[in-house]
Biopython code that builds the backbone (N, CA, C, O; Angstrom):
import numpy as np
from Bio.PDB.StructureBuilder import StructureBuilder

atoms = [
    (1, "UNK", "N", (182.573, 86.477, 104.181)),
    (1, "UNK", "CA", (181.878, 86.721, 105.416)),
    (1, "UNK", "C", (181.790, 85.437, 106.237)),
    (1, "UNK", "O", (181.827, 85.466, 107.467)),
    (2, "UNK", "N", (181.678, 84.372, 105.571)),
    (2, "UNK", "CA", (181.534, 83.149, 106.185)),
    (2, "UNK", "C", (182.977, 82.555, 106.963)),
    (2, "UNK", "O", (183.176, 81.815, 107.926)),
    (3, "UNK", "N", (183.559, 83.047, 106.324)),
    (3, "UNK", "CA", (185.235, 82.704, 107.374)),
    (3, "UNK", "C", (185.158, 83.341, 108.154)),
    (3, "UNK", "O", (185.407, 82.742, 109.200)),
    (4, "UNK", "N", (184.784, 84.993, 108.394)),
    (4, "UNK", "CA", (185.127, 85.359, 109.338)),
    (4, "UNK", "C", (183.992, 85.609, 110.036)),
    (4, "UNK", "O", (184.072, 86.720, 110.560)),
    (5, "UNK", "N", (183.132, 85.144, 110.232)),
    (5, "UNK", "CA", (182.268, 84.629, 111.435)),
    (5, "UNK", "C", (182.951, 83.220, 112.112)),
    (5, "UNK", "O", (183.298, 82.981, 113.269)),
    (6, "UNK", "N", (182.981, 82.538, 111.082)),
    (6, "UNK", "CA", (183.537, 80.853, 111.443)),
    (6, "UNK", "C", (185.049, 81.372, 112.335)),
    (6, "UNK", "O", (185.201, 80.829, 113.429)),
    (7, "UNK", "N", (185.613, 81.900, 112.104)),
    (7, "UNK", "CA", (186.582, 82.605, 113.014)),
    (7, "UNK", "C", (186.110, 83.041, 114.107)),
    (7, "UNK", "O", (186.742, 82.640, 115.084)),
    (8, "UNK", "N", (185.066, 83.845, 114.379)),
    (8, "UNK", "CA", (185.055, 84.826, 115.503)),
    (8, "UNK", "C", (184.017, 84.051, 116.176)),
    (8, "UNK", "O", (183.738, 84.552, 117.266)),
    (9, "UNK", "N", (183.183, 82.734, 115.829)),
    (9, "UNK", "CA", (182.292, 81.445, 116.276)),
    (9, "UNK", "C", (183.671, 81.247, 117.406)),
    (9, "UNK", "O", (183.668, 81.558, 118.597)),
    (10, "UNK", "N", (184.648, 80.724, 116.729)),
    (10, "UNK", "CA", (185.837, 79.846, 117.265)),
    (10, "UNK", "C", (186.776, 80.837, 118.221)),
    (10, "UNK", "O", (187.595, 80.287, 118.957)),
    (11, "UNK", "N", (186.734, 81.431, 118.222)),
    (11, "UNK", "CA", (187.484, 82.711, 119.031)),
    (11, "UNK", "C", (188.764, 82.250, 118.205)),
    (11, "UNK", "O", (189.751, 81.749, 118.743)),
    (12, "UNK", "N", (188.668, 82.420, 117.180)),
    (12, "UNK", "CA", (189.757, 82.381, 116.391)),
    (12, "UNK", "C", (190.909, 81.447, 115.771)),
    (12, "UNK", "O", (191.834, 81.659, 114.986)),
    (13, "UNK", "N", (190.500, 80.456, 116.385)),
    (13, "UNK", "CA", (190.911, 79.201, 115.708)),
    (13, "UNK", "C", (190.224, 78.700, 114.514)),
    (13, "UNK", "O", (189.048, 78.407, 114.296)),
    (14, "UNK", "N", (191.499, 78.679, 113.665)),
    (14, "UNK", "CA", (191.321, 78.228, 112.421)),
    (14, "UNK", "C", (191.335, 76.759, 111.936)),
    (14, "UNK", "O", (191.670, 76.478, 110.785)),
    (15, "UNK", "N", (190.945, 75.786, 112.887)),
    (15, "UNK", "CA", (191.128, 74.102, 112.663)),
    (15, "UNK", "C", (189.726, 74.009, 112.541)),
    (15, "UNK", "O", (189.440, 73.005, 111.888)),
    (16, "UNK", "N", (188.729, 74.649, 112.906)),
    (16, "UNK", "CA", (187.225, 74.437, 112.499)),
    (16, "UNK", "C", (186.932, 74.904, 110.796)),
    (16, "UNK", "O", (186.206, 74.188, 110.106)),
    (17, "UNK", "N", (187.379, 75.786, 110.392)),
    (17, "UNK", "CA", (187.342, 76.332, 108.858)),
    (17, "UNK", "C", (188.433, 75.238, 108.469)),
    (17, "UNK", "O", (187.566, 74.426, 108.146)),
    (18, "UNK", "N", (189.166, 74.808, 108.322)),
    (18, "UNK", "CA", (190.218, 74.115, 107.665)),
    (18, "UNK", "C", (189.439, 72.536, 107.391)),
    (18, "UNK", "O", (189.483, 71.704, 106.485)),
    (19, "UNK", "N", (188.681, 72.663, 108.784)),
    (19, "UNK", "CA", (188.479, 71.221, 108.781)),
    (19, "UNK", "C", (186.657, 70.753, 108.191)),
    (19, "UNK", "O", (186.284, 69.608, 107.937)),
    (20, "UNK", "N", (185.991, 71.747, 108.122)),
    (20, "UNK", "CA", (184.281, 71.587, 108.137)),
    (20, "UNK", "C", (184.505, 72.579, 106.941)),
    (20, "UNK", "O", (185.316, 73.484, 106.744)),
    (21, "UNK", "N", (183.231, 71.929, 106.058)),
    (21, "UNK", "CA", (183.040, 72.441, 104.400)),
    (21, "UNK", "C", (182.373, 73.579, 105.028)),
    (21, "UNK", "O", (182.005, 73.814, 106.179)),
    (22, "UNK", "N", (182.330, 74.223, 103.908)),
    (22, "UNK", "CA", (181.654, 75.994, 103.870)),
    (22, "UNK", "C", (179.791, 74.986, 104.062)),
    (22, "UNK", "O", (178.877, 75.264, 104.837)),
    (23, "UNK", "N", (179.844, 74.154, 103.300)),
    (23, "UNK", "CA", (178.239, 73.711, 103.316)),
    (23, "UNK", "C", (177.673, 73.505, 104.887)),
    (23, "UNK", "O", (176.596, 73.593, 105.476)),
    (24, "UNK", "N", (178.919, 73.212, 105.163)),
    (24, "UNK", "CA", (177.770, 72.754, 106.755)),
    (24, "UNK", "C", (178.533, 73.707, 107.701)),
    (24, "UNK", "O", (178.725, 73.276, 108.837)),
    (25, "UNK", "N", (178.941, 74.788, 107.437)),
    (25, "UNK", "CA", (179.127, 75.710, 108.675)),
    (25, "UNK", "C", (177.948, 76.597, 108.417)),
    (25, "UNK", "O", (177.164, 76.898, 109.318)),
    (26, "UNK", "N", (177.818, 77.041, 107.099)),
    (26, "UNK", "CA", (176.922, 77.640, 106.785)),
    (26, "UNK", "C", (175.979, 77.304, 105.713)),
    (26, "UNK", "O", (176.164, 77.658, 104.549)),
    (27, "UNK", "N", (175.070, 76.688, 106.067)),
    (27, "UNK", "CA", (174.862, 76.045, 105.013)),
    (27, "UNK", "C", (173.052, 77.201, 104.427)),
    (27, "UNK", "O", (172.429, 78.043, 105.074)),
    (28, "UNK", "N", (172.824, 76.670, 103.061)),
    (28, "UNK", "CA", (171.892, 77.724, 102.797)),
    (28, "UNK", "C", (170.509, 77.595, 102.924)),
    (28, "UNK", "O", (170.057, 76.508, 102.565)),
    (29, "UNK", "N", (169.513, 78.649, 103.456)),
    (29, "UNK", "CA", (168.421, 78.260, 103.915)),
    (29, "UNK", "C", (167.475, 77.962, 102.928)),
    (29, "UNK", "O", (166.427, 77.401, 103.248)),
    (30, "UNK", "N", (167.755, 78.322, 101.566)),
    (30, "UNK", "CA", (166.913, 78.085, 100.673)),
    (30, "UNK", "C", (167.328, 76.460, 100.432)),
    (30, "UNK", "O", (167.087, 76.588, 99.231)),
    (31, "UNK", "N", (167.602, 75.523, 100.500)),
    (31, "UNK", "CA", (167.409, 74.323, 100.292)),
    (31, "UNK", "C", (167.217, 73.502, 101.445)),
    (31, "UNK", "O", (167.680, 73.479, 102.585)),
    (32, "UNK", "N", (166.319, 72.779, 100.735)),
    (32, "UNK", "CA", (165.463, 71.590, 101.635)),
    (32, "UNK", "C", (167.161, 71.161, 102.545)),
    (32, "UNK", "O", (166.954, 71.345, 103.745)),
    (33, "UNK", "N", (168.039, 70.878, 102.408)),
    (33, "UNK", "CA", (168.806, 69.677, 102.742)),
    (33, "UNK", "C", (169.989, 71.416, 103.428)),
    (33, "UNK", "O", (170.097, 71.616, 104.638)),
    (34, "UNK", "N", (170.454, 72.064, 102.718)),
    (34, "UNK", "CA", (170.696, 73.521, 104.060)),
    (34, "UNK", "C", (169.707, 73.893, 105.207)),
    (34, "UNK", "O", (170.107, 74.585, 106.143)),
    (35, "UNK", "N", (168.678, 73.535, 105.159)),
    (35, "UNK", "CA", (167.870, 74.060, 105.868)),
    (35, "UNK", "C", (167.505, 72.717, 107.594)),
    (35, "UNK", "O", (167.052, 72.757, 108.738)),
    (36, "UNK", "N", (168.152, 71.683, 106.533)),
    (36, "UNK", "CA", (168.133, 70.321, 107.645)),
    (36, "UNK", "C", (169.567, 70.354, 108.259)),
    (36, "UNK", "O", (169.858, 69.710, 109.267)),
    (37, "UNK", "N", (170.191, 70.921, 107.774)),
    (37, "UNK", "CA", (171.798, 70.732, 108.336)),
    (37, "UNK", "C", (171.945, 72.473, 109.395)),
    (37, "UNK", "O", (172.696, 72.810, 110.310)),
    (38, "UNK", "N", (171.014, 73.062, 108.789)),
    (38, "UNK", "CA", (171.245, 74.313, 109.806)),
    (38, "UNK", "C", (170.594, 74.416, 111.199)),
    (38, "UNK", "O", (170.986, 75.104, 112.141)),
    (39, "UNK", "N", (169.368, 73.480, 111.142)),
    (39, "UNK", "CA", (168.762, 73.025, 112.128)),
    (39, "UNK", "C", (169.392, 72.309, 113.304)),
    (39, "UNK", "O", (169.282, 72.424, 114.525)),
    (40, "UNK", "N", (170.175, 71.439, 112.403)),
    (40, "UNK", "CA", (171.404, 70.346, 113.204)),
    (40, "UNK", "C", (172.537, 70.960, 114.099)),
    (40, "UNK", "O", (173.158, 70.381, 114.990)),
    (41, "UNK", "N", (172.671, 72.237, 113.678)),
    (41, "UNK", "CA", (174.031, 72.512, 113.840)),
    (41, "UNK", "C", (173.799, 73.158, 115.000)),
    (41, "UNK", "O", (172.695, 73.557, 115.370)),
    (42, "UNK", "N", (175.086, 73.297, 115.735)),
    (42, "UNK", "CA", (174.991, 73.743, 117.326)),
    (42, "UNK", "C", (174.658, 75.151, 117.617)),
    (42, "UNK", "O", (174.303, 75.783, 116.623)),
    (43, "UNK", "N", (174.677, 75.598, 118.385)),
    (43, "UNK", "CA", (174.437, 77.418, 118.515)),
    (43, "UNK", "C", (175.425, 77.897, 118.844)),
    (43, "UNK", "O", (176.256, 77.235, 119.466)),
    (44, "UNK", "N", (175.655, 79.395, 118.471)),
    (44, "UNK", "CA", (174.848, 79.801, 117.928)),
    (44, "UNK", "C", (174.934, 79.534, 116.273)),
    (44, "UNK", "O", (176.064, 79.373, 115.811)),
    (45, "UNK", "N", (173.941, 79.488, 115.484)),
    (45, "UNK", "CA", (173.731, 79.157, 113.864)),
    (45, "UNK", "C", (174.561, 79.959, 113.396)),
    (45, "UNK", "O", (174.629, 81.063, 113.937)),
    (46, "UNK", "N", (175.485, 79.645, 112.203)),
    (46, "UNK", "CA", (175.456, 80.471, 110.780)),
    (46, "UNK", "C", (174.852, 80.067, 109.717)),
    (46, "UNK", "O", (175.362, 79.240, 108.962)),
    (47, "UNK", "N", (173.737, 80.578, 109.530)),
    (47, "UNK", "CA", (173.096, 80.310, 108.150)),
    (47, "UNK", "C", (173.270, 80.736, 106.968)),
    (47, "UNK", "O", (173.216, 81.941, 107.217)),
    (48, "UNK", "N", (173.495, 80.657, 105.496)),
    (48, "UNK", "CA", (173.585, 81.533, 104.341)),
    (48, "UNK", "C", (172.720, 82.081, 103.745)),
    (48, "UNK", "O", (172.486, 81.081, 103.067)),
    (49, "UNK", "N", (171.905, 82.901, 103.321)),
    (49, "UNK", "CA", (171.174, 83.459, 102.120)),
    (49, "UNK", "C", (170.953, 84.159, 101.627)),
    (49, "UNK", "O", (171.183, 85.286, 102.064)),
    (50, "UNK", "N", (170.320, 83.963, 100.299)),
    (50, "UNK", "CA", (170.215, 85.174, 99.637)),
    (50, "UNK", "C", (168.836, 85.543, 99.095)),
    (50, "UNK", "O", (168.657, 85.907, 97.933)),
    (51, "UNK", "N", (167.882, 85.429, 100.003)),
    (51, "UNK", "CA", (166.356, 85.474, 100.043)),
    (51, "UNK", "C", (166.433, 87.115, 100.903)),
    (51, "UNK", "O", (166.941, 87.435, 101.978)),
    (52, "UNK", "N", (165.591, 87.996, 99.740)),
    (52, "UNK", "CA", (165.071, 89.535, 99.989)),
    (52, "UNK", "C", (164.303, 89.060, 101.457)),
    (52, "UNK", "O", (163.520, 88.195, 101.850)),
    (53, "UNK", "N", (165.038, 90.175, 101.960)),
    (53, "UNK", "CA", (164.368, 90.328, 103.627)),
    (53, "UNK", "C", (163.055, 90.323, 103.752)),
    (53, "UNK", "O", (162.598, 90.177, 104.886)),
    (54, "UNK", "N", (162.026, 90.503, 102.466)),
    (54, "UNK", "CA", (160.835, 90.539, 102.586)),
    (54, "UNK", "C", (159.998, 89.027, 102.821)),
    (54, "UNK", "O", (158.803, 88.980, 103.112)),
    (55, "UNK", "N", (160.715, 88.039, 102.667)),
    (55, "UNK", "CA", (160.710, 86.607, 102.780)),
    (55, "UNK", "C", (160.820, 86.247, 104.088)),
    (55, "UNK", "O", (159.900, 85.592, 104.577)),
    (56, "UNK", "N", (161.714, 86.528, 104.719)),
    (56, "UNK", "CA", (162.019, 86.283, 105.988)),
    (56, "UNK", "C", (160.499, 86.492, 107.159)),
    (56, "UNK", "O", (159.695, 87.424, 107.131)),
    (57, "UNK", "N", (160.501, 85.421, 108.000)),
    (57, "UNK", "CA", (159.205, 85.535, 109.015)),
    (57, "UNK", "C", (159.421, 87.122, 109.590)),
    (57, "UNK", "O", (160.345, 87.932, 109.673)),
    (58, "UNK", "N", (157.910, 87.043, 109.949)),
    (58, "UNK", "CA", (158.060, 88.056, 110.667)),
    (58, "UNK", "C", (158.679, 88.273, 112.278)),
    (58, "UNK", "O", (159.118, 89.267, 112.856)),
    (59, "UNK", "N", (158.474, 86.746, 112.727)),
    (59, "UNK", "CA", (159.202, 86.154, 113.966)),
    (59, "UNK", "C", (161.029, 86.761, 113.535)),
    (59, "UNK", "O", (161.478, 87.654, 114.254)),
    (60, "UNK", "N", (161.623, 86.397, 112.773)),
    (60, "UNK", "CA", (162.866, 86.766, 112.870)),
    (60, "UNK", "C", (163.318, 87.986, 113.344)),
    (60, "UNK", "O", (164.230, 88.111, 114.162)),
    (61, "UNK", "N", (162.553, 89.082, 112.727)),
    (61, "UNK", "CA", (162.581, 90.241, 112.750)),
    (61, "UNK", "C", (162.902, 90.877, 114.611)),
    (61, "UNK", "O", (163.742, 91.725, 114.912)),
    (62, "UNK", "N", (162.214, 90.352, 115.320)),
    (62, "UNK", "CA", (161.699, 90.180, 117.134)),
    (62, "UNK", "C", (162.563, 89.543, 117.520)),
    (62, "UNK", "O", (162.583, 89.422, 118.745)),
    (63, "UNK", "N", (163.702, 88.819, 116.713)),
    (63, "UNK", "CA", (164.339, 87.722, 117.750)),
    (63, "UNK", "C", (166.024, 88.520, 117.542)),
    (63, "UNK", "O", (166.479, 89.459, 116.889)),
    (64, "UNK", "N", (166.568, 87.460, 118.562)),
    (64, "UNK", "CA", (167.658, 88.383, 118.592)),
    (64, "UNK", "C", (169.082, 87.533, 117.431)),
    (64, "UNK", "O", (170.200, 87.346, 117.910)),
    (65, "UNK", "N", (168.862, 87.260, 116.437)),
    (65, "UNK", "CA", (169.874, 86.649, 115.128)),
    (65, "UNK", "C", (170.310, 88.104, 114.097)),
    (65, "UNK", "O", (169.709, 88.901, 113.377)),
    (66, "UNK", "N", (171.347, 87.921, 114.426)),
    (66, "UNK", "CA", (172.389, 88.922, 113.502)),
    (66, "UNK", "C", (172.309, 88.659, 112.303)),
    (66, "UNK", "O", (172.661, 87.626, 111.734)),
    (67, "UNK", "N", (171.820, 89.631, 111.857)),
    (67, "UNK", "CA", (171.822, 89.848, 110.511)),
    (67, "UNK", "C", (173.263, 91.053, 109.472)),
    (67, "UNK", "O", (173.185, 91.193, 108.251)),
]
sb = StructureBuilder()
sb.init_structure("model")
sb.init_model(0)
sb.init_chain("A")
sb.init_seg("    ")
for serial, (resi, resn, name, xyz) in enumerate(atoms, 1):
    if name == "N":
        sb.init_residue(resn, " ", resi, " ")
    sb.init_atom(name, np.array(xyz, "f"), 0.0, 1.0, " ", f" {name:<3s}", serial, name[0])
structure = sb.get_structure()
């Protein structure tokens, strides 16, 4: 899933996946140091995780991030 967002981010150029680790395109929200690099990163975000939706703010829910 993460390539092919990182694809369709890029309108399809593949020199951004070839060239940037899976960690910092998408990096994961459950760690302190994913969670500082996802902050960093330009918009729109790809974030990774695997935290039950019941975790997630309730703010997310209202906003407009693809899930």
């Amino acid at each position: 899933m993460l390539e092919i967002l990182s694809l369709i981010r890029q309108d399809g150029d593949p020199n951004w996946c070839r060239s940037v680790p899976n960690w910092d395109r998408g990096p994961w929200l459950e760690t302190l140091l994913g969670y500082r690099r996802a902050r960093g990163n330009a918009r729109p975000r790809i974030i990774s995780s695997h935290l039950p939706v019941q975790m997630f703010p309730r703010a997310f829910f209202g906003s407009k991030a693809k899930v």
